[in-house]
C-alpha positions as CSV (number, residue, x, y, z in Angstrom):
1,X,30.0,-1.3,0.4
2,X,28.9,-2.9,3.5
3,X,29.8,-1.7,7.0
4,X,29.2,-3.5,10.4
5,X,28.8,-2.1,13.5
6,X,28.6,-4.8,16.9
7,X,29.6,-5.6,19.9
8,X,27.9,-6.1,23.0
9,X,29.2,-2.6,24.3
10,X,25.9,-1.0,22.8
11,X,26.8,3.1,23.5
12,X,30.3,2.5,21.9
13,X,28.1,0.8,19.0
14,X,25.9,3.4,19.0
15,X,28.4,6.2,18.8
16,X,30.9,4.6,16.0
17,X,27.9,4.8,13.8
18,X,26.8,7.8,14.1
19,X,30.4,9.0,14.0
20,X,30.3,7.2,10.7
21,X,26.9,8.8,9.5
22,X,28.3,12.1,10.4
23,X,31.2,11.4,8.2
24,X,29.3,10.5,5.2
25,X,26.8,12.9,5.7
26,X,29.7,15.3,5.0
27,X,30.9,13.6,2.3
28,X,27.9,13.0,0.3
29,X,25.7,16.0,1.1
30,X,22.6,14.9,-1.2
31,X,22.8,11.4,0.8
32,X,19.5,9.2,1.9
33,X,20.0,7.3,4.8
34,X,17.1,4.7,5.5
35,X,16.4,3.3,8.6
36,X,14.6,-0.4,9.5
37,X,14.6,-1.8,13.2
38,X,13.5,-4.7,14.2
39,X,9.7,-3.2,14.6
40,X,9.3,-2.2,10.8
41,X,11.1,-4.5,9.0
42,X,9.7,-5.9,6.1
43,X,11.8,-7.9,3.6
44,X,9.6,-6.0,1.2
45,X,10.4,-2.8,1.8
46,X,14.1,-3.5,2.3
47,X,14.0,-5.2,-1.4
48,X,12.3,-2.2,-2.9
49,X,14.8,0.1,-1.0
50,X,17.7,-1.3,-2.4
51,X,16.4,-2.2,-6.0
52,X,15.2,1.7,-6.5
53,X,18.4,2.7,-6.4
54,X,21.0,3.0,-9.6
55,X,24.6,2.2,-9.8
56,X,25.3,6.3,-10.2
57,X,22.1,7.5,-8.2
58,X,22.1,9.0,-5.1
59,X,24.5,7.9,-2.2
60,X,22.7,5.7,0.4
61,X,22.8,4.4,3.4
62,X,20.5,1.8,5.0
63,X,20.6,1.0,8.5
64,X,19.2,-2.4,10.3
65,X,19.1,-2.2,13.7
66,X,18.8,-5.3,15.6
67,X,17.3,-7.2,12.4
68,X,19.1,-10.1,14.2
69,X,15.9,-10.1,16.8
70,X,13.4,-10.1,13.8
71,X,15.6,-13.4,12.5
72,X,15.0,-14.8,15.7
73,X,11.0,-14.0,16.4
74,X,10.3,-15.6,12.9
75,X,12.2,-18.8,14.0
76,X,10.6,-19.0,17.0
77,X,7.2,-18.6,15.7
78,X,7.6,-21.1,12.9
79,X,10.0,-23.6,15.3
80,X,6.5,-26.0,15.1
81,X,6.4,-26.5,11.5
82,X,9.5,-27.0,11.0
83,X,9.9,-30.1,13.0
């Protein structure tokens, strides 16, 4: 399952995720949660992230903060050769 949190009101953001962390963090005691901003993101170590896990391993959850920015930086630095 996949859950978004965004808007440009950034604390509210903030807060409605950990609020939702907290939740599952109590739900799923033996839970992993990962973490990739947009300073240590590697498509790499996202892949091996998600393949390592099984359908009936433990619970997960992965959070990409501003991986939007990361999107945009590679863009921008390849813009030239793409023309």
């Amino acid at each position: 399952m996949i859950y978004l949190f965004y808007g440009q009101d950034a604390e509210r953001r903030l807060k409605e995720r950990r609020a939702f962390v907290e939740r599952q963090t109590k739900k799923y005691p033996g839970l992993t949660i990962f973490r990739f901003s947009a300073d240590d993101y590697s498509p790499a170590r996202l892949e091996e992230t998600l393949v390592g896990q099984t359908l009936f391993g433990q619970p997960l959850v992965v959070i990409l903060d501003h991986l939007l920015t990361v999107e945009s930086r590679l863009i921008s630095a390849n813009l030239p050769t793409m023309v």
